[in-house]
N, C-alpha and C positions, 0 to 999 in steps of 0.2 A: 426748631420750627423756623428761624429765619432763615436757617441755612438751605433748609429746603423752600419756603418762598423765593429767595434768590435765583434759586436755578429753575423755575416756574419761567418758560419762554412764553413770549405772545404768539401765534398763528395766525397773519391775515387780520384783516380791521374789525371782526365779526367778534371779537370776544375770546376767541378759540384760543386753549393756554397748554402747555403742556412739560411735563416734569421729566427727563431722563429716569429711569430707575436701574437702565444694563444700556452699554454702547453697545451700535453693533458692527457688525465687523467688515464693513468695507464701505465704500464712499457710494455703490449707489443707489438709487432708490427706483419705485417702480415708479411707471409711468402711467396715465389713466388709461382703464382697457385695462391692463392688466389683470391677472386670474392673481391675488394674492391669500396667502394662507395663515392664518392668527391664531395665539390663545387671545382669549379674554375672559375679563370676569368685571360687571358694573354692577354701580347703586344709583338710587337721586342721594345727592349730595342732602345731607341730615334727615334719610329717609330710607324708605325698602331696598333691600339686594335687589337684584335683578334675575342676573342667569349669570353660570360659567363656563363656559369648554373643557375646562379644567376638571372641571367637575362630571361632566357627560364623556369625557376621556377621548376626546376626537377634537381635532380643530375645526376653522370653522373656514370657509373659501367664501370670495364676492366678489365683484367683477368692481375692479377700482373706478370712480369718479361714473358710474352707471346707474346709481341715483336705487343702488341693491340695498342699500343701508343708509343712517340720517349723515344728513351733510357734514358733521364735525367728525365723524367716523372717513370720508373720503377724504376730505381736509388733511387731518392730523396722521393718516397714515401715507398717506403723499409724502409724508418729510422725514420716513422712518428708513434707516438702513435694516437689513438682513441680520434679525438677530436684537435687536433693538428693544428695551421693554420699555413702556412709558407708560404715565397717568397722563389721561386725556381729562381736561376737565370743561366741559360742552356745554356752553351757552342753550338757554332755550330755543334763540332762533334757527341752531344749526341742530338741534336736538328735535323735541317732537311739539315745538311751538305752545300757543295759548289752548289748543287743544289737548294738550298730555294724549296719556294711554290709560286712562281709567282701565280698572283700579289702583295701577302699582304706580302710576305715572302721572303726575296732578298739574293740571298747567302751567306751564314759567316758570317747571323744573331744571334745573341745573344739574346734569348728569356727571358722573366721573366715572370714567373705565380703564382699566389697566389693563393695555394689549403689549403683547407680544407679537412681533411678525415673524413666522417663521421660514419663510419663502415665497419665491413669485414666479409666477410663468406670462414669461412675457408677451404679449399680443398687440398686435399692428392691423392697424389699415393701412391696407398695401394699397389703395386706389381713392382714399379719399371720400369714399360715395357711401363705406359702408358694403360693398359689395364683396370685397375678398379682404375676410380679419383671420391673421395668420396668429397662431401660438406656436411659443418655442417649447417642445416636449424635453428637448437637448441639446446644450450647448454643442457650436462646433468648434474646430481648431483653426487656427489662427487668425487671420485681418481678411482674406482676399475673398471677394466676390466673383463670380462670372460673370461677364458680361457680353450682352449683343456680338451673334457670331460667335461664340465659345460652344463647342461640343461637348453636352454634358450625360454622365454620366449616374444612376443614380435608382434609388428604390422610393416610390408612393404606394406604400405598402404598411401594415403592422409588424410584418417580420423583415428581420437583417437578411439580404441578399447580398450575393457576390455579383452575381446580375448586372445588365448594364440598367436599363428603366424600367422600372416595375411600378405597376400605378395600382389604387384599389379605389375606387369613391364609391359613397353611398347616399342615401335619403337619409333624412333624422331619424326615418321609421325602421332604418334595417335594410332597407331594400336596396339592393347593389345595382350599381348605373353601369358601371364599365372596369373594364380590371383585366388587367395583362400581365401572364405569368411568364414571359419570353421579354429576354433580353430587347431594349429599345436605346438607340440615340437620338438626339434631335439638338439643332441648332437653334439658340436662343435668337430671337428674332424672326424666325421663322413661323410661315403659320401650324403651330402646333396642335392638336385637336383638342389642348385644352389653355385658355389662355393665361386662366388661373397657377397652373402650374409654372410656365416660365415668367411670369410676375413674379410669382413664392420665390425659386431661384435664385432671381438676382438678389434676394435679400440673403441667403442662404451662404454658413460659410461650410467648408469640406466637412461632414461628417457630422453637421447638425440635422435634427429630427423637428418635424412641425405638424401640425394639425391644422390642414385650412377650411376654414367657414365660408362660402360661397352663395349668396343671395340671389334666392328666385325671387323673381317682380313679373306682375300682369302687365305693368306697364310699358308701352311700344318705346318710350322714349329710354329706358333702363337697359346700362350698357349691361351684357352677358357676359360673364367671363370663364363658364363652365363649360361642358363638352357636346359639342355642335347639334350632335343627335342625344336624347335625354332621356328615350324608353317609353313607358306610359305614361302620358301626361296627366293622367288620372292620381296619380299618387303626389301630384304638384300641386300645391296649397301655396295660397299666397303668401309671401313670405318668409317660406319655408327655407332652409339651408342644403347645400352639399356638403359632404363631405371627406374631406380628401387628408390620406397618412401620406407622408410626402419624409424621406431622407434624400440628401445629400448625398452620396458617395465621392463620387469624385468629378470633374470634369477635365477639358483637354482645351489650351487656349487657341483660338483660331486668330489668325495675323492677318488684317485687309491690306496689303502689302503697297496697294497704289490706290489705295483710297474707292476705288469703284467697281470692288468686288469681282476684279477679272482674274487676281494673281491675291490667294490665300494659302495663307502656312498653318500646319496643323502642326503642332510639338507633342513627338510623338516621347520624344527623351530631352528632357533639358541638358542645356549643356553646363559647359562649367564656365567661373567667374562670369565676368562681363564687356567683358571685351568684346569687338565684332570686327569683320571684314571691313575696309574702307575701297574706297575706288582705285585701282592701281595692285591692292593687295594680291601676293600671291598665296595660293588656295589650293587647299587636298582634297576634291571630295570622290564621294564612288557616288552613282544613280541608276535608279531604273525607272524608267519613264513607261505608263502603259497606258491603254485606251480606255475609254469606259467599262467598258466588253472584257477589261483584265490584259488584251494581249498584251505582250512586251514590244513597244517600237524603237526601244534605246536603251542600250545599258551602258555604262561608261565608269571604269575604274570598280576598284574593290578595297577593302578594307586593307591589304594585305600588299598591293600593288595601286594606290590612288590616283586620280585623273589631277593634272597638274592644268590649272589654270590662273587668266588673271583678272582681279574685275572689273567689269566694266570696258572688255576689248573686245566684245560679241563676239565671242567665241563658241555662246550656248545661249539659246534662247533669252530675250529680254526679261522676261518674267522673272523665270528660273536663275538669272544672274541676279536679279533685284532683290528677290530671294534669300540667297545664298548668305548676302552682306547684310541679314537680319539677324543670323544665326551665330552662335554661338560655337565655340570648339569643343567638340564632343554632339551636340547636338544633333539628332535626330529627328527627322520632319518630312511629312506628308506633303506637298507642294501641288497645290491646282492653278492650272495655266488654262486661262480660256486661249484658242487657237486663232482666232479672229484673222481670220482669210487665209491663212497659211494651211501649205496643203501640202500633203505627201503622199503619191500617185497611188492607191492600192493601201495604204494606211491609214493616215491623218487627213480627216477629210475639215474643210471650214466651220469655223465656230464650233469645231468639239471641243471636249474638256479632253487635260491631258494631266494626268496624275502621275508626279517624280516622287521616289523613295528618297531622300536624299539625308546624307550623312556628313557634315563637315567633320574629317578627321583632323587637318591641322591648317593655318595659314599664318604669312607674315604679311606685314602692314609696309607699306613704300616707308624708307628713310623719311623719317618730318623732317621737315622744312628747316628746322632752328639745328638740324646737324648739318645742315648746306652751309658750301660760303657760297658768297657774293655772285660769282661768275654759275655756278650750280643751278643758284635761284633761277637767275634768268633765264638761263639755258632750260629750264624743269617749266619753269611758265611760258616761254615761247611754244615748248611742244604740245602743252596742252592747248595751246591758244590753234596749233596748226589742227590739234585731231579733235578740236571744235568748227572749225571751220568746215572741215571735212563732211562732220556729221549732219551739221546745219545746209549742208548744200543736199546731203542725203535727207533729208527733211526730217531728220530725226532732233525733233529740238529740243525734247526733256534732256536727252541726255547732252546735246551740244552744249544747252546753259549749264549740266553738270559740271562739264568740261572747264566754262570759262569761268564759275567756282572758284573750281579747283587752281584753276591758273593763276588767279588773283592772290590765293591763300600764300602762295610760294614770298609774296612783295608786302606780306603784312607788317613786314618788321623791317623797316629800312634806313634802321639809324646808324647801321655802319657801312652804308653805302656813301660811295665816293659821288661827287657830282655831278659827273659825267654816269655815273650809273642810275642818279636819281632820274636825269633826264630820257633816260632807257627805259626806267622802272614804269616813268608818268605815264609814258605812250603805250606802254604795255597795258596798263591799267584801264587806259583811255579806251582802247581796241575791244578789250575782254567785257568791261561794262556796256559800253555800245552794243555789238553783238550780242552779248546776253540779256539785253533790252528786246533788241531785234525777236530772239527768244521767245521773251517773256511774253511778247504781242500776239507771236505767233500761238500761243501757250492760252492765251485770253487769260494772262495774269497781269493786269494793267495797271494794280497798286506796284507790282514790284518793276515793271519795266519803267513807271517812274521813277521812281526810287534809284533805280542803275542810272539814269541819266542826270540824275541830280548830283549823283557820283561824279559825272564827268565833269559836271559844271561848274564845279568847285575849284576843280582844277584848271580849267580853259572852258570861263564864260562866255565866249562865244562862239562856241563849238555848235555849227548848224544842226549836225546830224542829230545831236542830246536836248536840240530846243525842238527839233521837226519832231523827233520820237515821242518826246516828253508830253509833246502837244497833242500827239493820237491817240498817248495813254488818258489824258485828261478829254478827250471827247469821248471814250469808249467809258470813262467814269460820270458824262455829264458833269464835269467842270468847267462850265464854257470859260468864266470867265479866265481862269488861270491858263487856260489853252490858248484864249485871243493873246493874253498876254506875251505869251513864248512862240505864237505865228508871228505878232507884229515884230518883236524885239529880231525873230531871224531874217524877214522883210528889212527891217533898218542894216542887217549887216549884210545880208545878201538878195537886194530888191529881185532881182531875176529869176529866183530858185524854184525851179519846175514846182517841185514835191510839195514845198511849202504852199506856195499857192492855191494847188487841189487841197490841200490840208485847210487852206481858209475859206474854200467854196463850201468844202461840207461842212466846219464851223456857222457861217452864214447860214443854211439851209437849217443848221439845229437849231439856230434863234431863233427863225421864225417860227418853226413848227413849235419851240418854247412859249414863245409869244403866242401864238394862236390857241396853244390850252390854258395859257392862264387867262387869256380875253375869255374863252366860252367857260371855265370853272368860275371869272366872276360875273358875268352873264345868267349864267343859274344862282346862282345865292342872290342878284339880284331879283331876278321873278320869284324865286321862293318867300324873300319877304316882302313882294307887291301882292 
C-alpha cells in the first residue's frame, strides 16, 4: 500500500491524482480536440461500480477537452501516452459536483476510474475560428509540408486514386455538394474553389489522409472557407458542417525565382546532392522552350549532345539563366518566364508566358578564389569590376551589383598580400562598393546601398562620393538626421560640390514637410482633448 501511494501523482491544483498501472509507449500525448479512444471501467470510491467498456466489449471515443465527459476525465487523459493504463482518482469538483447523479452517484463523491487509452486521432483548427477542424484518418510520411505556390497533387476522396485531385464533400445529411472524378492540379495560394482544402494542405504531409469539418454560419461577418457555389441552400441549417475526405498524394515544389512571380521553377526531377551553378559556372543543359498555345520557339542542346554555357554572360534569357543556377545536377524542371516586352516578330509576342523544359545535365563552378594567388585575384576582380561597369551603363543593375559581388569576393582574404598589393586591393574595393551602392539606389534597396558606403568609409573617411551616397540612402529611409550628418561632414571637406548640395535642398524640404505633420498631428490631439 505505500508503494502504491508513492507513485499516486498530483494533476493540476484541483485535486486530480493519478496512479500508473502500464507505461505507454511513446512520449506523446493528445492534444485537446482530439477524437481519443479508451477502455475504462469506474466506482465512487467506497461505493457503487459504475459501468465498463470492458465489459460491453467496445471501447468508448470523446472529443478531448470538449466538455463530452467530467472535467477530471479531460484533465487526466491529457497527460496519458498511447497505451497508458491509470487509476484516475477524481475529485468532486472535477467529477459530478454537490449534485451527484442520483442513484448511483451521491454528492461529494470521489470517483476512481481505470482507463486505458487506446489511441487518438488527431484534430486541429486549422483557422482559429472553429471554422475548418481537420482530423488525421492517417499518418503521412516524413517532415515536409507544401507550401504557397507548390503544385499539388492529390485525392479528397474515400477511395485511393492515382489521379491527380480528386475532391468528394458532403452535408452531415448525405447529401453531396460537389465531387470530381478527373484528375485536377492547383496551386497553393491560388484562388482555389475551395479554400478549405488548400488550408488542409499546408498542414498535410505526402501520403496522409484527413477528414475536414467545415462550418456554415448565417452570420455576414463569418469567414467561408468552403466551395463558392453550395447547391440548395435549403439543406443549410445553421451551424451545420461540410464535409470533405481529403488525401495527400503527392505534390510538385514551385520555385519564385526573383521573388515577384515573373520567373518560377516547377521540379519536375530532383536532382542529385546539393550542389548548384554559381555565377561564371560553366553549364550542360538541353531546352525547349514553347508558347502557351504548346508551339516550340527554341530548342537548344540534347541529352546526348548538350548546350555548353556560362552563367550569368547573357547568353540566354535572364530568367532562364537565373533559373538554371537553382538547379541542381541531374535535375529536371519546368521554368516559366514572363516575356515582359520582349518580342519575337511572328512568335513571342509581349508579356506572354514562355515555358522552358529544361534539364541541367552537368556543370563546373569557376576556380574559388583561395586556389588563386595574389596577382589572379586581382586580375579575376578587376574583370568583374569591368563587366559590372559595362552592365550598369546597360541599366541592367541587378545583375551589375551581382558583378561587383562577385568582384569583392576575389580580396576577401588578403593577408598574404604584399603592400603594394594591399594598396591595389583598397581601391578595388573602394570602386566595387561604391558602384554597387550606385546599384543598390538604383535597386530602391537603400538599407543595403548604405551599408556599401559604410564599406568605404572605413577605409577612406572622407571619400565624398560614400558620404553623398550614404546620404540619399538615408533620405529615401527618412533618416534625416544621419543624412544632414554625412551632407554637412562632405560640405566641410568639399564646400563647392554640386551633388551634395542638391542633396541638402531635398534634406531641407523633408524637414519641413516633417515639421509641418508633426505641428498638425499635435494640433489635433490638442482639439481633441479641448
Amino acid at each position: 500500500m505505500e508503494s502504491d501511494a508513492r507513485s499516486v501523482k498530483d494533476i493540476g491544483p484541483q485535486g486530480l491524482r493519478k496512479r500508473i498501472l502500464q507505461t505507454g509507449r511513446s512520449w506523446l500525448t493528445p492534444f485537446p480536440g482530439d477524437e481519443v479512444q479508451v477502455h475504462y471501467s469506474g466506482r465512487v470510491e467506497g461505493g457503487a461500480y459504475l459501468d465498463s467498456s470492458r465489459d460491453r466489449g467496445a471501447p468508448f471515443w470523446f472529443k478531448l477537452g470538449q466538455c463530452e465527459v467530467i472535467k477530471g476525465w479531460d484533465e487526466g487523459v491529457a497527460t496519458m501516452k498511447k497505451g497508458e493504463r491509470a487509476i484516475l482518482i477524481i475529485p468532486p469538483d472535477l467529477g459530478y459536483g454537490e449534485s451527484g447523479l442520483p442513484p448511483l452517484i451521491s454528492p461529494n463523491s470521489t470517483l476512481i476510474y481505470d482507463i486505458e487509452l487506446l489511441s487518438w486521432k488527431n484534430i486541429r483548427d486549422l483557422t482559429g475560428d472553429g471554422g475548418i477542424l481537420k482530423k488525421i484518418m492517417k499518418e503521412g510520411e516524413g517532415w515536409a509540408n507544401p507550401k504557397d505556390g507548390d503544385e499539388v497533387l492529390g485525392n479528397s476522396n474515400r477511395s485511393i486514386s492515382e489521379q491527380l485531385v480528386k475532391y468528394e464533400a458532403m452535408l452531415e445529411n448525405g447529401t453531396q455538394v460537389s465531387k470530381c472524378d478527373e484528375g485536377m492540379e492547383f496551386l497553393l495560394g491560388d484562388d482555389f474553389l475551395c479554400p478549405a482544402i488548400c488550408k488542409a494542405v499546408k498542414t498535410m504531409r505526402r501520403g496522409e489522409k484527413a477528414e475536414l469539418s467545415v462550418k456554415f454560419s448565417l452570420s455576414p461577418n463569418f469567414a467561408w472557407y468552403g466551395f463558392k457555389q453550395i447547391g440548395n441552400e435549403g439543406d443549410i441549417t445553421p451551424n451545420s458542417s461540410l464535409i470533405i475526405y481529403l488525401e495527400l498524394v503527392s505534390w510538385k515544389s514551385v520555385v519564385d525565382i526573383m521573388g515577384d512571380k515573373k520567373v518560377l521553377k516547377k521540379i519536375m526531377k530532383a536532382g542529385e546532392g546539393f550542389d548548384r551553378p554559381n555565377e561564371g559556372s560553366m553549364v550542360k543543359v538541353a531546352y525547349i522552350g514553347r508558347l502557351e498555345d504548346g508551339i516550340v520557339f527554341e530548342r537548344k542542346g540534347s541529352r546526348e549532345e548538350p548546350l555548353d554555357l556560362v552563367c550569368f554572360e547573357e547568353q540566354i534569357d535572364e530568367g532562364l539563366d537565373r533559373a538554371i543556377m537553382t538547379m541542381r545536377k541531374g535535375e529536371e524542371a519546368l521554368i516559366t518566364v514572363r516575356a515582359d516586352g520582349q518580342e519575337v516578330p511572328g512568335m513571342v509576342s509581349a508579356n506572354s508566358l514562355l515555358y522552358y523544359e529544361v534539364e541541367l545535365i552537368d556543370f563546373i563552378k569557376e576556380p574559388p578564389f583561395w586556389k588563386m594567388d595574389n596577382h589572379e585575384k586581382l586580375e579575376a576582380c578587376e574583370k568583374k569590376k569591368y563587366d559590372g561597369n559595362m552592365l550598369f551603363k546597360a541599366g541592367k543593375f541587378w545583375r551589375a551589383s551581382k558583378k561587383y559581388e562577385k568582384a569583392e569576393k576575389y580580396l576577401e582574404f588578403d593577408h598574404s598580400f604584399t603592400n603594394e598589393e594591399k594598396v591595389q586591393a583598397n581601391a578595388l574595393r573602394i570602386c566595387c562598393n561604391l558602384n554597387n551602392a550606385a546599384c543598390k539606389l538604383k535597386l530602391g534597396e537603400y538599407l543595403e546601398a548604405s551599408k556599401q558606403c559604410t564599406r568605404v568609409l572605413k577605409l577612406d573617411p572622407s571619400n565624398i562620393k560614400a558620404l553623398y551616397r550614404r546620404s540619399q540612402s538615408y533620405l529615401r529611409l527618412s533618416e534625416l538626421e544621419k543624412a544632414e550628418a554625412d551632407i554637412r561632414r562632405a560640405l566641410t571637406i568639399v564646400p563647392s560640390n554640386r551633388n551634395v548640395k542638391l542633396v541638402y535642398k531635398e534634406l531641407q524640404l523633408k524637414q519641413k514637410e516633417y515639421i509641418r505633420h508633426q505641428t498638425e498631428i499635435f494640433s489635433t490631439m490638442l482639439s481633441r482633448m479641448g
